[in-house]
TORLUMDO-216876 format. One record per residue (C-alpha): residue in one letter; x, y, z. Coordinates in pm, whole numbers, padded with zeros to 5 digits, always signed. Layout:
# residues N
AXYZ/...
This chain:
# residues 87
X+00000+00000+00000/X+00166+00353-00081/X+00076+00618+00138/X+00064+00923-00039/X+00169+01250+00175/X-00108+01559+00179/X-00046+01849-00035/X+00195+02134+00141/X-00031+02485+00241/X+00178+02753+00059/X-00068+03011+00090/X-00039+02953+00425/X+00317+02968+00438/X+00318+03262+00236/X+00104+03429+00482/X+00322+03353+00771/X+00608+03513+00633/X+00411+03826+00531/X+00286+03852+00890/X+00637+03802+01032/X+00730+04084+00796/X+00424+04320+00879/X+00457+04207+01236/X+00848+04382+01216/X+00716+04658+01022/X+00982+04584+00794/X+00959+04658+00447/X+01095+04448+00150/X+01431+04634+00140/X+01472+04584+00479/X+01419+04178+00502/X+01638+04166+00185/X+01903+04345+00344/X+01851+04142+00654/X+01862+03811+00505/X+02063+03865+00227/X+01815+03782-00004/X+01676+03974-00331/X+01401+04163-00301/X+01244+03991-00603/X+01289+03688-00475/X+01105+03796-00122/X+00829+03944-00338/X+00778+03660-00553/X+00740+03451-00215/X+00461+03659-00072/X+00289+03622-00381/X+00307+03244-00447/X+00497+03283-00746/X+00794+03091-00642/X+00814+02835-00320/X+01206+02884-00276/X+01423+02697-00152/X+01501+02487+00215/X+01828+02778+00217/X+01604+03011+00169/X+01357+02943+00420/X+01693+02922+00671/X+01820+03252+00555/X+01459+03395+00646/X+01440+03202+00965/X+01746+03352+01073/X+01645+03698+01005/X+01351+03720+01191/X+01518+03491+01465/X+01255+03212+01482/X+01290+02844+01466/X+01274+02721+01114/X+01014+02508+01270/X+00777+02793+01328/X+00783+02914+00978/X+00790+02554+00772/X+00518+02418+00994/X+00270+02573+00835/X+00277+02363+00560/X+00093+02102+00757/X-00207+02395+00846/X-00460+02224+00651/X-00343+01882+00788/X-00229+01699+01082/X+00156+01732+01073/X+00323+01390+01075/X+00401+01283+01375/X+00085+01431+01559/X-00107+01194+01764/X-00439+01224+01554/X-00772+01238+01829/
């Protein structure tokens, strides 16, 4: 039997990295200069037109000084995240 994995929530990953943002008051300029990241690139995030990459997600994780955890796991919002006791 393959067990096939539930689809990722980018939107909601997208949003959690424009609230981080918002949440800093930072602008675009400012979380590219703080992560070392384009400012198309951080753009093209918030708007779902690219997923990046796990570096990426690091470099961003680092910059606003949360776990990596905090940001990736919402992936799993629409889900329950693997290794979850389900009720």
């Amino acid at each position: 039997m393959t067990i096939i994995p539930p689809d990722p929530d980018f939107a909601a990953l997208r949003v959690e990295l424009a609230r981080l943002r918002v949440e800093r008051g930072w602008s675009f300029d400012e979380l590219a200069r703080r992560s070392g990241l384009a400012r198309r690139t951080l753009i093209d995030l918030e708007h779902g037109r690219t997923t990046g990459s796990l570096t990426t997600w690091h470099a961003l994780a680092h910059a606003f000084d949360v776990a990596i955890e905090q940001m990736l796991g919402a992936l799993c919002n629409d889900h329950t995240r693997p290794g979850a006791k389900s009720s």
